[in-house]
C-alpha positions in Angstrom: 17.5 -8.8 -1.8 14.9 -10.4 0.3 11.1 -9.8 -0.9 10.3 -9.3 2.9 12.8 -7.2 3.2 11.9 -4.7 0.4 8.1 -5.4 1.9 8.9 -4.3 5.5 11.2 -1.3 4.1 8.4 0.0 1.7 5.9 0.1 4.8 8.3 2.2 6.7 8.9 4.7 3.9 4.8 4.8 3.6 4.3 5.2 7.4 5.2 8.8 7.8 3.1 9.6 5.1 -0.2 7.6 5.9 -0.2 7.3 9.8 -1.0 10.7 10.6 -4.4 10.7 9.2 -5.4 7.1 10.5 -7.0 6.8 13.4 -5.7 4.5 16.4 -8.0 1.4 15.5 -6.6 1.6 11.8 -3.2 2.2 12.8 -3.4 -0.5 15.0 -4.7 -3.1 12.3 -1.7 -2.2 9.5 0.6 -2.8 12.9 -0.7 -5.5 13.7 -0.2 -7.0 10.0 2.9 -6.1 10.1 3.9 -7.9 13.1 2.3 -11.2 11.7 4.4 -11.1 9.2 2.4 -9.3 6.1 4.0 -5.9 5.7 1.7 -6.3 2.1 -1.3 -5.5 3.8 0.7 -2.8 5.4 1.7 -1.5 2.1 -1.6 -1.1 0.8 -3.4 0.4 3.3 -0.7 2.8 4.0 -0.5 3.6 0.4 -4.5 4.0 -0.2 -4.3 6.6 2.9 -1.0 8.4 1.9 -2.8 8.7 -1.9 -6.4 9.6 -0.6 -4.2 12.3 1.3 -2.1 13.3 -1.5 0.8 13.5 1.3 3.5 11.4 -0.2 5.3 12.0 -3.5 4.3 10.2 -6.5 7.3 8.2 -7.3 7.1 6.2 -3.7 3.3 5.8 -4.5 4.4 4.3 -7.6 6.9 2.1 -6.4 4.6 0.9 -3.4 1.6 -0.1 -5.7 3.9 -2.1 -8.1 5.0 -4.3 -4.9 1.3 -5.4 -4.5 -0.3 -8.3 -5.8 -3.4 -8.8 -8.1 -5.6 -10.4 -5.3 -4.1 -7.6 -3.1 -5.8 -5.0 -4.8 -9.5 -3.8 -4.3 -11.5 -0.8 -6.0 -9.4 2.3 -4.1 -6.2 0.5 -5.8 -7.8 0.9 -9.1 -8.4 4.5 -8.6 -4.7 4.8 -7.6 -3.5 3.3 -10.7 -5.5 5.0 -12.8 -4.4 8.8 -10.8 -0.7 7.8 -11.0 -1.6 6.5 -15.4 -0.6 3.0 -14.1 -2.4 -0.3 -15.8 -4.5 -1.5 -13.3 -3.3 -5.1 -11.9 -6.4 -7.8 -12.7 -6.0 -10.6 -10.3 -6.7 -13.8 -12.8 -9.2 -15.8 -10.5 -11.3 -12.0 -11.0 -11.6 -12.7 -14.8 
């Protein structure tokens, strides 16, 4: 299957769960991500607000933070992996 495909799918399964507590100007930054083409930065927004929330199960969490990328991931991701007993994901360039 298509990487972009599984991105753009992953953002939609996070959306229900993250979008209710953003406000318009943050909802309106992952949308516009999405529509230029980087549902990642989608997925990780989406997935530090449906985590900070606790509103979406831990198995999509899961699956959502292992789609990201080392560079992709800043401090709140770190804190995610370490809530869900994930390794955390070093970006090499960081070490």
């Amino acid at each position: 299957m298509d990487m972009m495909k599984i991105y753009y799918d992953m953002a939609e399964k996070l959306r229900p769960y993250a979008e209710p507590t953003m406000d318009e100007r943050f909802k309106e930054a992952v949308n516009s991500a999405i529509r230029a083409g980087e549902p990642s930065i989608a997925i990780g927004d989406y997935l530090a607000e449906a985590w900070l929330h606790k509103s979406a199960p831990k198995e999509l969490l899961i699956e959502a933070y292992n789609l990201l990328e080392p560079y992709e991931c800043g401090d709140i991701h770190d804190d995610i992996a370490d809530d869900l007993g994930l390794p955390r994901k070093v970006d090499p360039l960081d070490e």
